[in-house]
C-alpha positions as CSV (number, residue, x, y, z in Angstrom):
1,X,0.0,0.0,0.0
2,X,1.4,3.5,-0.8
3,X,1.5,6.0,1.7
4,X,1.2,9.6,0.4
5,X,2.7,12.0,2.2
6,X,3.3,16.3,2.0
7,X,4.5,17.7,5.2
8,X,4.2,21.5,3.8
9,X,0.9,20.8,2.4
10,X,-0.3,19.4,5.7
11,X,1.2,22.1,7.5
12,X,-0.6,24.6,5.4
13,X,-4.1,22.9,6.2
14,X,-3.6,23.0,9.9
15,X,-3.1,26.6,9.6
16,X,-5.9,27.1,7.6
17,X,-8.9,29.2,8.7
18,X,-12.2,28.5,7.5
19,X,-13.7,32.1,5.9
20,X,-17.0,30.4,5.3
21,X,-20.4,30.7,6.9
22,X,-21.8,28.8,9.6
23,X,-21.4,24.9,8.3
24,X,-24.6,24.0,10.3
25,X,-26.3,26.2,7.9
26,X,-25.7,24.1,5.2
27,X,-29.2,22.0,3.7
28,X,-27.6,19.7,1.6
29,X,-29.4,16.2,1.3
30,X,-26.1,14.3,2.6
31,X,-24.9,12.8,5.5
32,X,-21.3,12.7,6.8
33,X,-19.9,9.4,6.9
34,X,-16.4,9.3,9.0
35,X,-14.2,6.9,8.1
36,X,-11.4,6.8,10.9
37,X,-7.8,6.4,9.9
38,X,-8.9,7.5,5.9
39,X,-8.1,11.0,4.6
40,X,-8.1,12.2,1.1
41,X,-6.8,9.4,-0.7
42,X,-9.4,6.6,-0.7
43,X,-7.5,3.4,-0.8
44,X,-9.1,0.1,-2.2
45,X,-9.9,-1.3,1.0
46,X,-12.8,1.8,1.3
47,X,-13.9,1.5,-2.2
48,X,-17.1,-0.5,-0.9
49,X,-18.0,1.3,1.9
50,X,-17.8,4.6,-0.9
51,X,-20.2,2.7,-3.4
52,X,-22.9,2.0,-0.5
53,X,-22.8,5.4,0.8
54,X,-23.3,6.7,-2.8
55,X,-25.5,4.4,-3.5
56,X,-28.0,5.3,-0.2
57,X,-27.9,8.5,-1.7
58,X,-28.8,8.2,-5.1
59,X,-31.7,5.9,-3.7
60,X,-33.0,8.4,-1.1
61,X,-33.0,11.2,-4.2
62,X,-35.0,9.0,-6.6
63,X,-37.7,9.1,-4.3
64,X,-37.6,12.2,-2.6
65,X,-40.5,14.8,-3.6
66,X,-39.0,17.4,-6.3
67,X,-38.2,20.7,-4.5
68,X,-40.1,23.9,-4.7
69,X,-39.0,27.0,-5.7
């Protein structure tokens, strides 16, 4: 298994400050699915676990009443 790793762009990111609005405010139809030990790069081993959480969501949208607006 390969191992990426950027020390300077990692340092960057811990710096970072988020210049966004309030993130509770946000209404998207998602849920956050935490995957400990996994960051950015999505390894084969979490391929699966990917596809059902995609695939929850694409089910829930095909039957969710069309917005209004």
């Amino acid at each position: 298994m390969t191992i990426f790793r950027d020390a300077k762009a990692q340092s960057r990111q811990i710096g970072a400050k988020w210049h966004g609005g309030s993130l509770d405010r946000i209404t998207a139809p998602a849920t956050l699915h935490v995957m400990p030990g996994v960051g950015h790069f999505l390894s084969c081993e979490t391929w699966a676990v990917c596809a059902e959480q995609v695939r929850a969501l694409a089910d829930r949208a095909a039957t969710a009443e069309p917005a209004r607006g």
